[in-house]
BALUMFI-392709 format. One line per field, with one value per residue (C-alpha): x, y, z; residue number from 1; residue in one letter. Coordinates in nm, 3 decimals. Example, Ala and Ser with C-alpha at 12.3 -4.5 7.8 and 13.67 -1.06 7.14 Angstrom:
px c(1.230  1.367) $
py c(-0.450  -0.106) $
pz c(0.780  0.714) $
n c(1  2) $
res c(A  S) $
//
This chain:
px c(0.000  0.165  0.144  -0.182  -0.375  -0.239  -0.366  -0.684  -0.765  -0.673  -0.950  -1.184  -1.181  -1.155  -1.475  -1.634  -1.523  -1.694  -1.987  -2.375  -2.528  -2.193  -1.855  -1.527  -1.184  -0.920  -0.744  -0.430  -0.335  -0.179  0.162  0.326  0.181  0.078  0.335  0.077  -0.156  -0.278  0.006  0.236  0.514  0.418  0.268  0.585  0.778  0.831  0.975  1.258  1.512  1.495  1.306  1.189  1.334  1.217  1.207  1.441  1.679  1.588  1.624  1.997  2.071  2.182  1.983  1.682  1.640  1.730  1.466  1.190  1.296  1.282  0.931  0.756  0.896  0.764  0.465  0.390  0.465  0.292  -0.062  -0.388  -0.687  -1.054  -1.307  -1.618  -1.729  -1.967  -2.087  -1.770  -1.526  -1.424  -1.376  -1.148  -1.319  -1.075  -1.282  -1.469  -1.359  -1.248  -1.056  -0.830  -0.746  -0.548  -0.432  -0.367  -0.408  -0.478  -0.588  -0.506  -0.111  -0.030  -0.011  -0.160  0.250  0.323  0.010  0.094  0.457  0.325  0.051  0.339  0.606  0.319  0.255  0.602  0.675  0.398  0.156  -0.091  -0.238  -0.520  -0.654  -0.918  -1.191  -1.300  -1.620  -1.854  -2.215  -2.284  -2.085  -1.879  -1.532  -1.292  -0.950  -0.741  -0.517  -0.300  -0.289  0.004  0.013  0.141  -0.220  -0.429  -0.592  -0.831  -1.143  -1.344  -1.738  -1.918  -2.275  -2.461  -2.700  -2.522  -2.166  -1.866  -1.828  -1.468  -1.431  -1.101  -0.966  -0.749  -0.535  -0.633  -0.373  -0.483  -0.367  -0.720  -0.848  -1.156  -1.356  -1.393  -1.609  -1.529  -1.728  -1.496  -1.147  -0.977  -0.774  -0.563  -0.406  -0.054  0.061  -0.168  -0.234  -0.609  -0.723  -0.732  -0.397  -0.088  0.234  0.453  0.824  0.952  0.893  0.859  1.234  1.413  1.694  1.788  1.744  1.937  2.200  2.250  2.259  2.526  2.756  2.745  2.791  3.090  3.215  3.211  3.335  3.630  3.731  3.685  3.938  4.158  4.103  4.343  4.306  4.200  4.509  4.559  4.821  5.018  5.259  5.484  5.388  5.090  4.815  4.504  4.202  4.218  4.525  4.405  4.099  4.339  4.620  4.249  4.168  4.503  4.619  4.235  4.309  4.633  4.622  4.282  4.134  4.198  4.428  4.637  4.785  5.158  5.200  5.460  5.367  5.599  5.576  5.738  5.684  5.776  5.418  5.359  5.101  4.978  4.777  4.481  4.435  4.117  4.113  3.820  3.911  3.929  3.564  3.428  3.321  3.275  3.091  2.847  2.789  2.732  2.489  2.316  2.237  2.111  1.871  1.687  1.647  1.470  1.269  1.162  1.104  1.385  1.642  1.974  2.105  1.822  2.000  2.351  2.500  2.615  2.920  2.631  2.483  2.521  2.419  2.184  2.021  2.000  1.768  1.523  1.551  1.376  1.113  1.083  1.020  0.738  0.580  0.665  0.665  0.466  0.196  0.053  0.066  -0.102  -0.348  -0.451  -0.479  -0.691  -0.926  -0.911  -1.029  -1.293  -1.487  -1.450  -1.505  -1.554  -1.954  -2.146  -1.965  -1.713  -1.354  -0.967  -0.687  -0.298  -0.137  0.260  0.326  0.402  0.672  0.818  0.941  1.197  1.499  1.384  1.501  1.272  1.003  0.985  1.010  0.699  0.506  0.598  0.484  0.138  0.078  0.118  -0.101  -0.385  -0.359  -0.276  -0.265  -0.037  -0.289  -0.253  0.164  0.204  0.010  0.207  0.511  0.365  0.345  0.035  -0.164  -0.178  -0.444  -0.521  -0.342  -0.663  -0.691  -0.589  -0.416  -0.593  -0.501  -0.071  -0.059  -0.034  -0.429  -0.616  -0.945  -1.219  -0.991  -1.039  -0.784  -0.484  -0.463  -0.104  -0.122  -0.203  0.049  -0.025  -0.090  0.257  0.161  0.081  0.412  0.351  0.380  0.660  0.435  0.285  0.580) $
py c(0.000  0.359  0.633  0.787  0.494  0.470  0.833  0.747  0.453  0.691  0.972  0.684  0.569  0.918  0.962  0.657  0.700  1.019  0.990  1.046  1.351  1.408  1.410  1.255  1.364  1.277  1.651  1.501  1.473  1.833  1.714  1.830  1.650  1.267  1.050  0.831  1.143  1.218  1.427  1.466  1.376  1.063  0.918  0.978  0.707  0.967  1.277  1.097  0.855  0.803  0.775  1.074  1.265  1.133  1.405  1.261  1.314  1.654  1.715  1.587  1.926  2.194  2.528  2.329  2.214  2.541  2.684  2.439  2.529  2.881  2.932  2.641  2.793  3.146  3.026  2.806  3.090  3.346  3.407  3.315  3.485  3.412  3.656  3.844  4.101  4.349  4.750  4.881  4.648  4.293  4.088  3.810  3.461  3.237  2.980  2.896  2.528  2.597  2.862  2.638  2.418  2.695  2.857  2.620  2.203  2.057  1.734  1.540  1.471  1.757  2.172  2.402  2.480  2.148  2.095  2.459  2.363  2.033  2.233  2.428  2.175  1.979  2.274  2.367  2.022  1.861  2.149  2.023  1.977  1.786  1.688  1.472  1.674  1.524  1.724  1.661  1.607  1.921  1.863  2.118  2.089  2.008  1.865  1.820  1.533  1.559  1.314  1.220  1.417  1.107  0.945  1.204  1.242  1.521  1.409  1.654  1.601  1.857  1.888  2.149  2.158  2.157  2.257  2.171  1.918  1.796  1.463  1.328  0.969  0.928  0.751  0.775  0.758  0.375  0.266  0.258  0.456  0.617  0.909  1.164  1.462  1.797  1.801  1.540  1.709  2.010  2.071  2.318  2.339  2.524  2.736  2.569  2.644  2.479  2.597  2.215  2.069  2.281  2.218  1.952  2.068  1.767  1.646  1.975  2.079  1.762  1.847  2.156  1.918  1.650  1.840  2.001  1.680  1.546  1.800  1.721  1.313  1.388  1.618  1.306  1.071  1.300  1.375  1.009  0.951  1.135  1.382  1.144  1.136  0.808  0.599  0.441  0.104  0.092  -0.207  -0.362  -0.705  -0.955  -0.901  -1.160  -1.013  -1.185  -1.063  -0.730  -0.745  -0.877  -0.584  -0.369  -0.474  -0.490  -0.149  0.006  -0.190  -0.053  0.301  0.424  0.593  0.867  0.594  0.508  0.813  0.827  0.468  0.364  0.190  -0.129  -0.229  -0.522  -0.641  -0.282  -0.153  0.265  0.453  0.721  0.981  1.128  1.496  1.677  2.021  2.107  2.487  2.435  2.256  2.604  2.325  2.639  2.857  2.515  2.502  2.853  2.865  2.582  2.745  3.072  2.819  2.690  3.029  3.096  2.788  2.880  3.255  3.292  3.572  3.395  3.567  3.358  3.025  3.170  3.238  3.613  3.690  3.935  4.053  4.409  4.545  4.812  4.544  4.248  4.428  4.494  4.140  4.036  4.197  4.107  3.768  3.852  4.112  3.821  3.507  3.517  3.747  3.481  3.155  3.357  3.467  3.104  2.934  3.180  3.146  2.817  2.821  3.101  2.929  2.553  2.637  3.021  3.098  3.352  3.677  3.548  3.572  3.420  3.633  3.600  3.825  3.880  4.243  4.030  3.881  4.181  4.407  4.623  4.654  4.760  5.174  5.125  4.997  5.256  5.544  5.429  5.360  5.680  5.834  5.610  5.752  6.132  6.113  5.948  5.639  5.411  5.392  5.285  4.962  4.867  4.893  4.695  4.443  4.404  4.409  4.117  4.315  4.356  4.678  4.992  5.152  5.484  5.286  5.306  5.663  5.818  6.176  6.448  6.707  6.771  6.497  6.643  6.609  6.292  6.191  6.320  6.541  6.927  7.098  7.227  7.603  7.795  7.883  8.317  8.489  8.710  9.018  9.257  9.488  9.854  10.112  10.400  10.735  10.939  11.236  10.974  10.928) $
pz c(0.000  -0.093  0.040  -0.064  -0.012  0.354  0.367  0.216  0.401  0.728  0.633  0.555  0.909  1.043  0.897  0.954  1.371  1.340  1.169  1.338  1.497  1.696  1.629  1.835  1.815  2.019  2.061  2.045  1.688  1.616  1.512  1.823  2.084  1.936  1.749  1.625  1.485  1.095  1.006  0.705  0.897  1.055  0.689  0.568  0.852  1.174  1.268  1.475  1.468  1.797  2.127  2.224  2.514  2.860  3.161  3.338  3.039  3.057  3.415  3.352  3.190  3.494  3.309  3.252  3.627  3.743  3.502  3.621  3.965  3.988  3.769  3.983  4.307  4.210  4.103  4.398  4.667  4.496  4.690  4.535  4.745  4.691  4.673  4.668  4.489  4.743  4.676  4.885  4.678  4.743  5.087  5.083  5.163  5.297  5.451  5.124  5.022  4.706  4.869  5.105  4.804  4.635  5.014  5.235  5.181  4.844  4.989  5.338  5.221  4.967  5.103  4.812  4.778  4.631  4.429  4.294  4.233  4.042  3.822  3.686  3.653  3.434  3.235  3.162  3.052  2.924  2.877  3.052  3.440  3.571  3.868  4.070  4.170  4.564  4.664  4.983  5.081  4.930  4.605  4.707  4.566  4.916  4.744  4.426  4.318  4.089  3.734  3.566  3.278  3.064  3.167  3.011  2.707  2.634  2.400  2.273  2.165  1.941  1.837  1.644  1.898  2.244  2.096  2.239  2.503  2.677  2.823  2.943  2.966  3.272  3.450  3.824  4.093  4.200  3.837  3.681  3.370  3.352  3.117  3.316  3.265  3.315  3.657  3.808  3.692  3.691  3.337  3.234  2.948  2.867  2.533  2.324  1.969  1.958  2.286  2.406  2.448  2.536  2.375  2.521  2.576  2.582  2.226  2.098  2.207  2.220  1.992  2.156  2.527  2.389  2.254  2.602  2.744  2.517  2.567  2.945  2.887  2.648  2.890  3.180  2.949  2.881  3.254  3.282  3.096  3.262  2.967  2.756  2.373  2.211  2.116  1.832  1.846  1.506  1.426  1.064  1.185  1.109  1.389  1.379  1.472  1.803  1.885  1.859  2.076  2.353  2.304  2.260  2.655  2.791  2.659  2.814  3.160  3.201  3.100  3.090  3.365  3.613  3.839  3.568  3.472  3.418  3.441  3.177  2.847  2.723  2.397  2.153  1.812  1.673  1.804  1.781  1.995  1.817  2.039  1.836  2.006  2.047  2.112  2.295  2.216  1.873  1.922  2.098  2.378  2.623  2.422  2.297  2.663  2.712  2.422  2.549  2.888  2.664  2.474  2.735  2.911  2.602  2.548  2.945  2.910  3.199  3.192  3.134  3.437  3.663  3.515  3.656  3.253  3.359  3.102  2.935  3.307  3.430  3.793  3.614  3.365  3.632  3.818  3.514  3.363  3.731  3.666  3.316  3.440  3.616  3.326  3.037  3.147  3.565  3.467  3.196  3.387  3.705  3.451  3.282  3.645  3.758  3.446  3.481  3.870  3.783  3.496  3.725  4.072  4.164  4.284  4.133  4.259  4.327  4.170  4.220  4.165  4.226  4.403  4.259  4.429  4.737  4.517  4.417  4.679  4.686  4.909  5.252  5.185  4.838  5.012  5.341  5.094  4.867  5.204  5.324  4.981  4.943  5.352  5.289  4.940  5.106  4.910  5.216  5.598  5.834  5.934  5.567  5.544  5.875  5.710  5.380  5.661  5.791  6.140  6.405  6.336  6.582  6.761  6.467  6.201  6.003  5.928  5.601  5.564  5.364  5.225  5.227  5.440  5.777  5.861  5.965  5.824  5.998  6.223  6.205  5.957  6.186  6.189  6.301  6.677  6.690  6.844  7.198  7.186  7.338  7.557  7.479  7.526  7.731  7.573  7.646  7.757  8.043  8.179) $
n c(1  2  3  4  5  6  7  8  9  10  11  12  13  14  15  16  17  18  19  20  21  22  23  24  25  26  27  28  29  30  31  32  33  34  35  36  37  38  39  40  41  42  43  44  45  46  47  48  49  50  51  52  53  54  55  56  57  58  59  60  61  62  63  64  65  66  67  68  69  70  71  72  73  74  75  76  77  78  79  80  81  82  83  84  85  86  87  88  89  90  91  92  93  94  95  96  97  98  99  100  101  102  103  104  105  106  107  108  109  110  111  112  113  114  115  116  117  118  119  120  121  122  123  124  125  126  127  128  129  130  131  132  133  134  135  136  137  138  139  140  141  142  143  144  145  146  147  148  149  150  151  152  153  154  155  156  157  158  159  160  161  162  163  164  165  166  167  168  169  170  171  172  173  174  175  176  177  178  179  180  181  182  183  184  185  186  187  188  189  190  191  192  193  194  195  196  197  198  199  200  201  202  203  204  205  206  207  208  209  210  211  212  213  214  215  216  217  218  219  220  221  222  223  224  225  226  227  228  229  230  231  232  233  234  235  236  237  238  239  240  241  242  243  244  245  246  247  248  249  250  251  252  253  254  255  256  257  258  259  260  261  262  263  264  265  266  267  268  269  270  271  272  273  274  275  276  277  278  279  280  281  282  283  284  285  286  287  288  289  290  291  292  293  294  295  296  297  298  299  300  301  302  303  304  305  306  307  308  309  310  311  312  313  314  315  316  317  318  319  320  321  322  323  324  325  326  327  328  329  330  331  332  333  334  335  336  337  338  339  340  341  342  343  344  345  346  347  348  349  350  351  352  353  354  355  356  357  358  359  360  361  362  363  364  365  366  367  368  369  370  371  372  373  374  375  376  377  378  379  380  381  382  383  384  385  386  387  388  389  390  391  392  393  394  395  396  397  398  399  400  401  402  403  404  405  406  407  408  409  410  411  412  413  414  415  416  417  418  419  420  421  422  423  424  425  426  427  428  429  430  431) $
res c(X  X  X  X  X  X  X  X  X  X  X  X  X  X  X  X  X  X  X  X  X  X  X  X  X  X  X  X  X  X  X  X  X  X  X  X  X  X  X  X  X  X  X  X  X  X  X  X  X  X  X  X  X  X  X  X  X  X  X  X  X  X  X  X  X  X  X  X  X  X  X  X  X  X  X  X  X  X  X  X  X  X  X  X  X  X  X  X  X  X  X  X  X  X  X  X  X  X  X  X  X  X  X  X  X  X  X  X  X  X  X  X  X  X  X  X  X  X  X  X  X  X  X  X  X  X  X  X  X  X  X  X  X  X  X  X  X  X  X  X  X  X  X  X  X  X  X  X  X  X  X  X  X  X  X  X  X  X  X  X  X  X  X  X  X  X  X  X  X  X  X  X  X  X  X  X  X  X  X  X  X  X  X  X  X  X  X  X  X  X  X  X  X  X  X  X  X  X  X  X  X  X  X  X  X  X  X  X  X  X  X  X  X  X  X  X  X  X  X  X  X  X  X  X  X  X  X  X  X  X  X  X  X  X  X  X  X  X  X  X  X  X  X  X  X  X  X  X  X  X  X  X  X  X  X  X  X  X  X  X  X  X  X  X  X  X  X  X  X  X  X  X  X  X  X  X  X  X  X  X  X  X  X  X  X  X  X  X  X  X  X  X  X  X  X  X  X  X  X  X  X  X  X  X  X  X  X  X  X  X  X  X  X  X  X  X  X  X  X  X  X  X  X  X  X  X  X  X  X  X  X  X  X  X  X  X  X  X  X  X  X  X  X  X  X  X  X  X  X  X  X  X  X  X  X  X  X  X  X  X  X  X  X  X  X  X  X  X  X  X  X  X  X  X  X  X  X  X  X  X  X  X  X  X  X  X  X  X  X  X  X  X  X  X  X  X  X  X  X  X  X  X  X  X  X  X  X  X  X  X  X  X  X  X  X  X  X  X  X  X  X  X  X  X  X  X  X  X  X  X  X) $
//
């Protein structure tokens, strides 16, 4: 069968799977995400040689566990506050179920910290997050736990009638598979180019991962070696093929090796050694490290000074390229989780939100000053700073200045004290 018919036969069942008054597509099959999807590619024998890079390959590479590291750690401490909307503003509701999931305990074993620090790991990585939606008597949601990302597969179900429907085929944390639907689990997808299934970094990236992580094996298997140069044994004399396997081993058991160094080679029958040099130099090994470190800061949206590659850094721009992070790369992830919690378990007036200005403070002279400005211009009161300080309020901490600052709300404006009267000078003709 060529080619076309393969391709033919393929739509054919496509069509066939699909047909009746709804239609079912495994969201999968974009190209990026599923090997075994309708694509060009895979009709013409495979993208890849090889197996496709594992995370634990991944992880192997320094930048890209310091990368996974650092955005799953700010996301995870990062506050996320429930609340509800009233005439005067909003009111935090912290002892809302929902609530606690995302604040304090995500279930009986996991804090909301971890579960956070797992949603984003997921995301980053697979580009996608779901978990096990426990509720109570009241089908109130009350914990999360979290699905393997590998054991999920989004299927979507669309009607002209009802429209679009998602269920999701699982694999639940006792080893079971089930279809879930989207009343039992929480999903969120990452970057995603169909609005369904987020783009998985692993497949999508793995020659820029796996060239990071070859440059790190060759650079073991040189120290290993006592950074020696292969060797190559050269001889005028008749040498049978076993012959050579056992000068092969007895030349690698004597010399190779860090322990072996400087030991002195013997050798008869007119034999050579002939040292074949590699100049790592030559090879730009540093800079194909260096590079490396720059490419997953950008596959990550990190700074390259947050993975620890500073030959570019400044102290003017480092300072910036912080808060870059948060502006292009923080900012969006708060933004889809807290979608993603609003449209599956916020109430009716009711709304999450992230809360990264508790991530980015100043240094302590920054901050006093901007208190001491947001005091004097009204905007806040003491009661509010010694909260964001973490500290105990103070009896009059909730009044607000007026005016330039030196008036209290609802006190009466301060006037200048009048000066007393001097005493009238007698006349000269009195005296």
């Amino acid at each position: 069968m060529g080619m076309m018919d393969r391709a033919r036969a393929a739509v054919q069942a496509w069509r066939a799977s699909t047909a009746g008054t709804g239609t079912t597509i495994v969201s999968e099959a974009d190209g990026l995400n599923d090997p075994g999807g309708m694509t060009v590619l895979n009709l013409l024998g495979g993208k890849r040689g090889h197996a496709p890079m594992g995370e634990s390959r991944a992880l192997t590479v320094p930048a890209v566990l310091r990368a996974l590291e650092v955005l799953c750690g700010l996301y995870a401490m990062t506050p996320c506050h429930y609340y509800r909307r009233t005439a005067e503003g909003k009111v935090r509701v912290d002892d809302a179920p929902q609530a606690q999931m995302m604040l304090t305990s995500a279930n009986a074993v996991q804090p909301a910290f971890l579960l956070k620090e797992l949603m984003m790991g997921d995301l980053l990585m697979r580009g996608r997050f779901g978990a096990y939606i426990h509720r109570d008597q009241l089908y109130r949601p009350k914990a999360l736990s979290r699905l393997i990302p590998e054991g999920l597969e989004p299927v979507q179900h669309w009607d002209e009638t009802d429209g679009l429907e998602m269920f999701y085929d699982a694999q639940l944390p006792d080893g079971s598979r089930r279809r879930l639907t989207r009343n039992e689990i929480w999903y969120v997808p990452g970057f995603s180019r169909d609005g369904l299934v987020g783009v998985n970094r692993l497949q999508l990236l793995a020659d820029a991962f796996e060239g990071a992580a070859a440059t790190n094996e060759f650079a073991a298997r040189f120290w290993d070696n006592n950074a020696q140069p292969s060797t190559v044994l050269t001889t005028k004399a008749k040498v049978d093929r076993d012959e050579k396997q056992r000068i092969r081993n007895d030349w690698q058991q004597r010399f190779s090796g860090p322990r072996n160094a400087g030991a002195t080679a013997v050798l008869d029958q007119e034999m050579k050694a002939e040292f074949l040099s590699h100049n790592n130099k030559d090879a730009q090994y540093i800079e194909t490290r260096t590079f490396s470190v720059v490419e997953v800061a950008r596959a990550f949206g990190v700074p390259p000074h947050v993975l620890f590659e500073l030959s570019r850094a400044t102290f003017t721009n480092i300072e910036h390229q912080s808060l870059e992070l948060y502006l292009h790369s923080m900012l969006a992830h708060f933004e889809r989780a807290a979608a993603h919690l609003n449209h599956q378990f916020a109430e009716p007036g009711c709304y999450f939100e992230f809360m990264p200005e508790a991530m980015l403070k100043g240094d302590l002279k920054s901050r006093y000053e901007a208190y001491a400005i947001g005091i004097d211009k009204g905007i806040l009161n003491p009661d509010e700073v010694r909260d964001m300080e973490n500290r105990n309020k103070r009896p009059g901490g909730d009044k607000y200045r007026v005016g330039s600052g030196s008036t209290l709300e609802g006190a009466a404006p301060s006037t200048p004290a009048s000066r007393p009267a001097e005493p009238a000078r007698e006349s000269e003709e009195d005296e």
